[in-house]
PDB file of N, CA, C and O in Angstrom, chain B, residues numbered from 101:
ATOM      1  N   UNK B 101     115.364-206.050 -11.075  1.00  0.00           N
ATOM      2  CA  UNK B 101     116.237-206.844 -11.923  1.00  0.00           C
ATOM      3  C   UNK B 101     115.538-207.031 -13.275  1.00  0.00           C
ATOM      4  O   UNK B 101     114.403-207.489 -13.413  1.00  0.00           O
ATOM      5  N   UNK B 102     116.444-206.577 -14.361  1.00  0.00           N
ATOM      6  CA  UNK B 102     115.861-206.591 -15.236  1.00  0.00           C
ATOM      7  C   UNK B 102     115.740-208.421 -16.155  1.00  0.00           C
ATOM      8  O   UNK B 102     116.571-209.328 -16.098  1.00  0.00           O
ATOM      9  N   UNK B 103     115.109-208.409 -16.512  1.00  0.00           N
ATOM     10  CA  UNK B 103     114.821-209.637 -17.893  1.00  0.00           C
ATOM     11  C   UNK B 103     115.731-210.329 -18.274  1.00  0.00           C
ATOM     12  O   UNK B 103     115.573-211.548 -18.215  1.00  0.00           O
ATOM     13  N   UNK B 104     116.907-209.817 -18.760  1.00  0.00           N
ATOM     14  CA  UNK B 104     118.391-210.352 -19.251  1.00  0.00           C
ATOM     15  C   UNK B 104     119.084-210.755 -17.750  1.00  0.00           C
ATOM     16  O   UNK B 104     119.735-211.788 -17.588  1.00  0.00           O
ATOM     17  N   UNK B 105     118.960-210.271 -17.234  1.00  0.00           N
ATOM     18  CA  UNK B 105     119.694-210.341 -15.604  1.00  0.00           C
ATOM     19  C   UNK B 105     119.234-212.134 -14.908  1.00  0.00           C
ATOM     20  O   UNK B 105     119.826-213.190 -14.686  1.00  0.00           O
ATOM     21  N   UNK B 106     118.112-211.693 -14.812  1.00  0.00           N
ATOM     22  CA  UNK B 106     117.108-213.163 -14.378  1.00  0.00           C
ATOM     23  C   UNK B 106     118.033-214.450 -15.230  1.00  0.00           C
ATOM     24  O   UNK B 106     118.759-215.322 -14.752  1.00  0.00           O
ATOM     25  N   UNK B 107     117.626-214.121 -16.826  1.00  0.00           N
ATOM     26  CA  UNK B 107     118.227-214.963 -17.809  1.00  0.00           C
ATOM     27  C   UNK B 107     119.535-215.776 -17.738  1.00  0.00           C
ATOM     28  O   UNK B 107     119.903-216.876 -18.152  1.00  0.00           O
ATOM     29  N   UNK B 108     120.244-214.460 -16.824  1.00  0.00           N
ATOM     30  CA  UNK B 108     121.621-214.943 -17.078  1.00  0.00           C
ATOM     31  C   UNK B 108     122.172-215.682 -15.345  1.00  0.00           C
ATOM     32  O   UNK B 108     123.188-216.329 -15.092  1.00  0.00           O
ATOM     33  N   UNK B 109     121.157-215.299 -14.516  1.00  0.00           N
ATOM     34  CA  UNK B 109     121.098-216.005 -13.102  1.00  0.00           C
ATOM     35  C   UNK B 109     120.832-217.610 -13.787  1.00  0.00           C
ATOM     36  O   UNK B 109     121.688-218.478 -13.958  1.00  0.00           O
ATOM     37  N   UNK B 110     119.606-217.669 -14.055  1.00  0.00           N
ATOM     38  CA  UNK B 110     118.900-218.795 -14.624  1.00  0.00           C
ATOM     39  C   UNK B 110     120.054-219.934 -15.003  1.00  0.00           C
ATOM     40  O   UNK B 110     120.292-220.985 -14.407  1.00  0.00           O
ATOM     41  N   UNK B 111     120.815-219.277 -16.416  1.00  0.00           N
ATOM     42  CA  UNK B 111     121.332-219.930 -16.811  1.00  0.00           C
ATOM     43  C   UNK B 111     122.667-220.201 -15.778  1.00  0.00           C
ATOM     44  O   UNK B 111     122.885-221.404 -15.633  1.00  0.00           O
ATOM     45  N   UNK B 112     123.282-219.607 -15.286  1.00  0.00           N
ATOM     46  CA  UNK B 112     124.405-220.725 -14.535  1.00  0.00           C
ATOM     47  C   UNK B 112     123.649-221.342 -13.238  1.00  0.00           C
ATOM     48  O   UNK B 112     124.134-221.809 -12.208  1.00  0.00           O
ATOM     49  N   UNK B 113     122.800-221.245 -13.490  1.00  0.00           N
ATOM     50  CA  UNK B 113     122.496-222.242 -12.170  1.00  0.00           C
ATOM     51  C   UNK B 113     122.128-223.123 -12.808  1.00  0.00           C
ATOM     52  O   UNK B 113     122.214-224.169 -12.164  1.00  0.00           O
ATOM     53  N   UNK B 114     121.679-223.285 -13.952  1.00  0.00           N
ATOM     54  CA  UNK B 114     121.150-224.820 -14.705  1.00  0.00           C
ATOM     55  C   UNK B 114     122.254-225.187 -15.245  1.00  0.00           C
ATOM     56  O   UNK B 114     122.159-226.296 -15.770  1.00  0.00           O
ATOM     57  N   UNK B 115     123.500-224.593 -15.350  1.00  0.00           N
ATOM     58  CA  UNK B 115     124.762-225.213 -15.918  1.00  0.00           C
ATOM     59  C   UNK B 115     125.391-225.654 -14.691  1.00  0.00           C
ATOM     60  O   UNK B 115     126.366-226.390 -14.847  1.00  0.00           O
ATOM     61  N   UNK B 116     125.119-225.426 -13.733  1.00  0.00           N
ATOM     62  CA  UNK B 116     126.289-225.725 -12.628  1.00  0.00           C
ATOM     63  C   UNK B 116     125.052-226.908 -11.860  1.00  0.00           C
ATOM     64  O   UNK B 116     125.443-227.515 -10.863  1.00  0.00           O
ATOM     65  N   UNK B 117     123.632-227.170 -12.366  1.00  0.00           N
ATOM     66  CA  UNK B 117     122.939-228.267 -12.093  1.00  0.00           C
ATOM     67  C   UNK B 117     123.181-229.545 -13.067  1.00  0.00           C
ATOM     68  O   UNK B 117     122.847-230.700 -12.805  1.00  0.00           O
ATOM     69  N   UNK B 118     123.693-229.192 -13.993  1.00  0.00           N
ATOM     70  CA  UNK B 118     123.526-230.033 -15.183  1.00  0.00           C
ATOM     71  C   UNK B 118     125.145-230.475 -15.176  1.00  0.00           C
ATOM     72  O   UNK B 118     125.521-231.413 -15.880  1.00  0.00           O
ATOM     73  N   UNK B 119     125.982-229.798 -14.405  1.00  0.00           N
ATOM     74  CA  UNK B 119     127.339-230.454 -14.150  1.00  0.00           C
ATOM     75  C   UNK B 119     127.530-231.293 -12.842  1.00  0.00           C
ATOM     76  O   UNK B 119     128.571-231.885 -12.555  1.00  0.00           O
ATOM     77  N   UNK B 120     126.681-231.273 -12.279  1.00  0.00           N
ATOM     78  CA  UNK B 120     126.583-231.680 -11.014  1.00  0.00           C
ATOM     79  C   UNK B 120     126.131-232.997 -11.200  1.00  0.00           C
ATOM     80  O   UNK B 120     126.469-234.027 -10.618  1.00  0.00           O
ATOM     81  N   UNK B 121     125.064-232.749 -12.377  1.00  0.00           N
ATOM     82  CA  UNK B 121     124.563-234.353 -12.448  1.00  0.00           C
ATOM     83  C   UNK B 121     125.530-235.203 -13.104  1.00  0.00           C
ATOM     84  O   UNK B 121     125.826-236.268 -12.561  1.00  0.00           O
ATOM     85  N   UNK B 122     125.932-234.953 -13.937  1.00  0.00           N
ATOM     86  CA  UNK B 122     126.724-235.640 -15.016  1.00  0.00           C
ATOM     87  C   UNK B 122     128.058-236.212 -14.030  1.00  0.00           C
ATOM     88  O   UNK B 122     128.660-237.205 -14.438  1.00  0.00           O
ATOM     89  N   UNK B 123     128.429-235.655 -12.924  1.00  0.00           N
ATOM     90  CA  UNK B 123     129.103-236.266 -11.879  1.00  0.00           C
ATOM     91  C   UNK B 123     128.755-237.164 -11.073  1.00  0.00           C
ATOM     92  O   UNK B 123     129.362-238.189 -10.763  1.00  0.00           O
ATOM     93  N   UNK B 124     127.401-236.639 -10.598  1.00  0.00           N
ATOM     94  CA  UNK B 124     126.661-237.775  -9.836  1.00  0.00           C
ATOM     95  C   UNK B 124     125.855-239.000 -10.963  1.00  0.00           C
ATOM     96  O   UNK B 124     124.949-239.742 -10.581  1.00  0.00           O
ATOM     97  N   UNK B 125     126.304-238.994 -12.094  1.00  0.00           N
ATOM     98  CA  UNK B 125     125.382-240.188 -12.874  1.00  0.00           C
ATOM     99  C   UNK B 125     126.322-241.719 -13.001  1.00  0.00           C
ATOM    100  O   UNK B 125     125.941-242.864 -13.244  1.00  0.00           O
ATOM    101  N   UNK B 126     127.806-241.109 -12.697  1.00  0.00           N
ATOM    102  CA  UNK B 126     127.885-242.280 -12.642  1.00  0.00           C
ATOM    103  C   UNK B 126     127.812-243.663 -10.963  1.00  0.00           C
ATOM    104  O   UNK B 126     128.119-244.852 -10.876  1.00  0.00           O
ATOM    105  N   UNK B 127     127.242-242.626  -9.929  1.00  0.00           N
ATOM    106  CA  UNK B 127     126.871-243.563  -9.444  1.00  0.00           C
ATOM    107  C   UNK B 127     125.768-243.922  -9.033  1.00  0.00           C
ATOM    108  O   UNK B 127     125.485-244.463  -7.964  1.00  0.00           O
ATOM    109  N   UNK B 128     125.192-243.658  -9.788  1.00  0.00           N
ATOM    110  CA  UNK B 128     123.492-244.162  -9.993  1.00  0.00           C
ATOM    111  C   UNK B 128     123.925-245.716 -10.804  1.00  0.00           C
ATOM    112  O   UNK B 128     124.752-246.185 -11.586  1.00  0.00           O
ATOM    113  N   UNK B 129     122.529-246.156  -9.861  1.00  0.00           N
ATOM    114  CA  UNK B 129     122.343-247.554 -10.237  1.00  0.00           C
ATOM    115  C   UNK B 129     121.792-247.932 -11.715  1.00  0.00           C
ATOM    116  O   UNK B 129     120.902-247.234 -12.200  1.00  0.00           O
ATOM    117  N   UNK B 130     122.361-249.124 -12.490  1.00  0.00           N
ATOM    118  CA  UNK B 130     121.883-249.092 -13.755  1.00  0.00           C
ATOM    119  C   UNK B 130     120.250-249.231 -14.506  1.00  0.00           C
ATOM    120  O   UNK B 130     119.698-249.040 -15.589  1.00  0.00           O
ATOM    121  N   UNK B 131     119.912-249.752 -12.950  1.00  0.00           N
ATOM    122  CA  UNK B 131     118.137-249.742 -13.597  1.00  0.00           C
ATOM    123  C   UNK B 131     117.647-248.236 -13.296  1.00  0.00           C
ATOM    124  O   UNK B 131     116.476-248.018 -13.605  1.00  0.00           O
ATOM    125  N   UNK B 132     118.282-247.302 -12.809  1.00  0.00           N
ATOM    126  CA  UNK B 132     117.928-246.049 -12.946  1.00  0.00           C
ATOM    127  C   UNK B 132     118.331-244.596 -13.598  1.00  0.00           C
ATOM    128  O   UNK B 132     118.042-243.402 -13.515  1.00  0.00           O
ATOM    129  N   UNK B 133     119.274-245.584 -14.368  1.00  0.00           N
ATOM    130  CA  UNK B 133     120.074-244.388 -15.393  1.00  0.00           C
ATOM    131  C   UNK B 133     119.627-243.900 -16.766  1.00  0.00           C
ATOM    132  O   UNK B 133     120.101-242.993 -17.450  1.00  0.00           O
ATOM    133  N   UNK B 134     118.690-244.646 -16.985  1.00  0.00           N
ATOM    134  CA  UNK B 134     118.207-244.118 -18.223  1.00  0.00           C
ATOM    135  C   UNK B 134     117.091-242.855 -17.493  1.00  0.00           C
ATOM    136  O   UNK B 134     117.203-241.705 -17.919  1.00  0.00           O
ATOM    137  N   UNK B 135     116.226-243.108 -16.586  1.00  0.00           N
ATOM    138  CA  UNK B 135     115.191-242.125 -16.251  1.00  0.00           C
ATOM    139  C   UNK B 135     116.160-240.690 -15.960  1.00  0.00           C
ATOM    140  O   UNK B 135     115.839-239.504 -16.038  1.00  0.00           O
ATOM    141  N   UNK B 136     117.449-241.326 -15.603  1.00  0.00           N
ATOM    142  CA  UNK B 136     118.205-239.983 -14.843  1.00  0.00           C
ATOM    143  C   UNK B 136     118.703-238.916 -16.214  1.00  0.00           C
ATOM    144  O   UNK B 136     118.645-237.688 -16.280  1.00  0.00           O
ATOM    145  N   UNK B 137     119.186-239.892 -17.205  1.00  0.00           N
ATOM    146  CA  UNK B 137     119.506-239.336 -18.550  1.00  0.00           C
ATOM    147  C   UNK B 137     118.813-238.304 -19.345  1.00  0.00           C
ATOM    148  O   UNK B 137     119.132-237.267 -19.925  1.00  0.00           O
ATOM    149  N   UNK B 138     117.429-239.192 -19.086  1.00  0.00           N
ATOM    150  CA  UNK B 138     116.110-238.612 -20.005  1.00  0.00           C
ATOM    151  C   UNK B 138     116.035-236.972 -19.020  1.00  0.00           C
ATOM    152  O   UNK B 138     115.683-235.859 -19.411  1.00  0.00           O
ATOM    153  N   UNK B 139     116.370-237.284 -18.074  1.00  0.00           N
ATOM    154  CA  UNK B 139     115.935-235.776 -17.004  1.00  0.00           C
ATOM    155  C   UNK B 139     116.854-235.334 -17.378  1.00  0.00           C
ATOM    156  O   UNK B 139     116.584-234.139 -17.498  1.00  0.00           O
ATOM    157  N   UNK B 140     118.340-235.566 -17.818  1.00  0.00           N
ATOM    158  CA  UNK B 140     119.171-234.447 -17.913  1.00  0.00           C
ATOM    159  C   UNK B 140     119.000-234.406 -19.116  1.00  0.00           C
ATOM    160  O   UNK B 140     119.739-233.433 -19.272  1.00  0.00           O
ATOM    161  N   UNK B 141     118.690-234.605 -20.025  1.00  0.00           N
ATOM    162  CA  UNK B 141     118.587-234.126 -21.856  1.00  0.00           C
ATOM    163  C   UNK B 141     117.701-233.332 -21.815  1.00  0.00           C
ATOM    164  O   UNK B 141     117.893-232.390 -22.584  1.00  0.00           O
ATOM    165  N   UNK B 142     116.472-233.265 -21.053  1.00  0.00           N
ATOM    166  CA  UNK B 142     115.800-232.430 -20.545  1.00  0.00           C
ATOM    167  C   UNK B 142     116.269-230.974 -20.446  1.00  0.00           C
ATOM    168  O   UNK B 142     116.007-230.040 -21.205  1.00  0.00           O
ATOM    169  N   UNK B 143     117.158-230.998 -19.137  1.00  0.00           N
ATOM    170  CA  UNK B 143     117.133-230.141 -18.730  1.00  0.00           C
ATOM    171  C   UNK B 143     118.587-229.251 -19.583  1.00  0.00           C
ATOM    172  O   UNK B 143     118.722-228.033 -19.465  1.00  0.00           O
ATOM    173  N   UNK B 144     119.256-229.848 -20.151  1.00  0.00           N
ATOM    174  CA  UNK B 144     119.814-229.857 -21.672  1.00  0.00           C
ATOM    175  C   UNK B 144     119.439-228.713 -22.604  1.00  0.00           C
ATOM    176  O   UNK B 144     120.095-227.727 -22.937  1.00  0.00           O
ATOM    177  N   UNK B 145     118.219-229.101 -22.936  1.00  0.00           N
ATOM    178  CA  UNK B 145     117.496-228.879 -23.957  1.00  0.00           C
ATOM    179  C   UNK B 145     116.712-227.308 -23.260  1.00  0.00           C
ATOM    180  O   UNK B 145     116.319-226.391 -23.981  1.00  0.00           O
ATOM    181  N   UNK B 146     116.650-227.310 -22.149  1.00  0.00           N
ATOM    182  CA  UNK B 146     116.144-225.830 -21.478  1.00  0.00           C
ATOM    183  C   UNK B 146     117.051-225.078 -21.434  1.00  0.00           C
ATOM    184  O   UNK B 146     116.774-223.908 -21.696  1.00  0.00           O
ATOM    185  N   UNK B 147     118.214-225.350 -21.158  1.00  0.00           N
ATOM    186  CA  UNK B 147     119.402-224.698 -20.993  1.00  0.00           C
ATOM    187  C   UNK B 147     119.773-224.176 -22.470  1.00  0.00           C
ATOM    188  O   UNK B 147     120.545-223.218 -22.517  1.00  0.00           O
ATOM    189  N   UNK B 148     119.438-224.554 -23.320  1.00  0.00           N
ATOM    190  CA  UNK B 148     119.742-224.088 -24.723  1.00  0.00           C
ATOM    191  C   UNK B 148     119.044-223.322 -25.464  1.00  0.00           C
ATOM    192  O   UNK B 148     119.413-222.639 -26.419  1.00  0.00           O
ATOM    193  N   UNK B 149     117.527-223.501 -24.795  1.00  0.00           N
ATOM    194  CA  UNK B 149     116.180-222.394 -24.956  1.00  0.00           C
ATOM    195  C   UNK B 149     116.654-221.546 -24.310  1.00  0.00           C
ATOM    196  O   UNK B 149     116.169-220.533 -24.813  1.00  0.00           O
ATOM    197  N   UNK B 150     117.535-221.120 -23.206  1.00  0.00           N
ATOM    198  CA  UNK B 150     117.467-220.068 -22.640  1.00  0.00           C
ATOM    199  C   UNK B 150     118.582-219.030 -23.093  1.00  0.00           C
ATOM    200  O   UNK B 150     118.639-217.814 -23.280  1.00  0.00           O
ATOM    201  N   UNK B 151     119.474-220.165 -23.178  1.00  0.00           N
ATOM    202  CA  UNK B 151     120.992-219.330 -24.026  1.00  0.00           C
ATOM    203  C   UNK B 151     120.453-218.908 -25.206  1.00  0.00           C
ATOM    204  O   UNK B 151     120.726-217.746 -25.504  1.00  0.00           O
ATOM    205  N   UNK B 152     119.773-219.513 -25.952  1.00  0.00           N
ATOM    206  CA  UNK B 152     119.272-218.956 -27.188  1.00  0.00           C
ATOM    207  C   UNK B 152     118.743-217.516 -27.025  1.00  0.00           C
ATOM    208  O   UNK B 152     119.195-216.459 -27.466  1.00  0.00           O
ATOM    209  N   UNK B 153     117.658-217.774 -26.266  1.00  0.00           N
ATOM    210  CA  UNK B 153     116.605-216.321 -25.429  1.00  0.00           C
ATOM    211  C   UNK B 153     117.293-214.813 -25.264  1.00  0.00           C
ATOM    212  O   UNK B 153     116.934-213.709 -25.674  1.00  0.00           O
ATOM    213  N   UNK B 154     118.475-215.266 -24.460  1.00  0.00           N
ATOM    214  CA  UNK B 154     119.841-214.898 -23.890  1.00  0.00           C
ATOM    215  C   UNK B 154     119.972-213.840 -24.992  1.00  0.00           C
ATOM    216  O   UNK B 154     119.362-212.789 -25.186  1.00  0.00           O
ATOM    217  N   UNK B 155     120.979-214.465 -25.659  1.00  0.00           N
ATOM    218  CA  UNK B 155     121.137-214.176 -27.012  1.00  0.00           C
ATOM    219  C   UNK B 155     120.769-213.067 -27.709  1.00  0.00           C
ATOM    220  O   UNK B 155     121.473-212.108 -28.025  1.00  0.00           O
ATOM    221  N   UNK B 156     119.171-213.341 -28.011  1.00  0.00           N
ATOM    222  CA  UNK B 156     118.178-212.626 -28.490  1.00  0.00           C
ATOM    223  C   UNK B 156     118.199-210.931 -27.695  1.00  0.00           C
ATOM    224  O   UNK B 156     118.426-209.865 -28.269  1.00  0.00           O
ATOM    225  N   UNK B 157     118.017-211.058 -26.843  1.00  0.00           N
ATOM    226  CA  UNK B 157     118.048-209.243 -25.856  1.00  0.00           C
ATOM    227  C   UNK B 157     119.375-208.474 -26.254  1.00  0.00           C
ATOM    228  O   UNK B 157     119.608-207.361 -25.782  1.00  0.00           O
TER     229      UNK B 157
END
């Protein structure tokens, strides 16, 4: 499997993680929603390094 292939596995699985959360955030408790936030802007922000990456090949 080539490089771009991996890339493009990668990326829907961090989109279909990063939709998953945003479903499950609202029933997270409020003293734990900011830590949950900060993890998904996170993982946000990887997801956009990679589409970028993506891109690039």
């Amino acid at each position: 499997m080539d490089k771009k292939e991996k890339i493009k596995k990668l990326i829907d699985r961090m989109s279909g993680l990063i939709k998953e959360s945003e479903d499950i955030m609202e029933q997270i408790p409020e003293y734990l929603r900011p830590n949950q936030e900060y993890a998904l802007n996170l993982c946000k922000k990887q997801l956009a390094a990679l589409e970028l990456e993506y891109t690039k090949l």
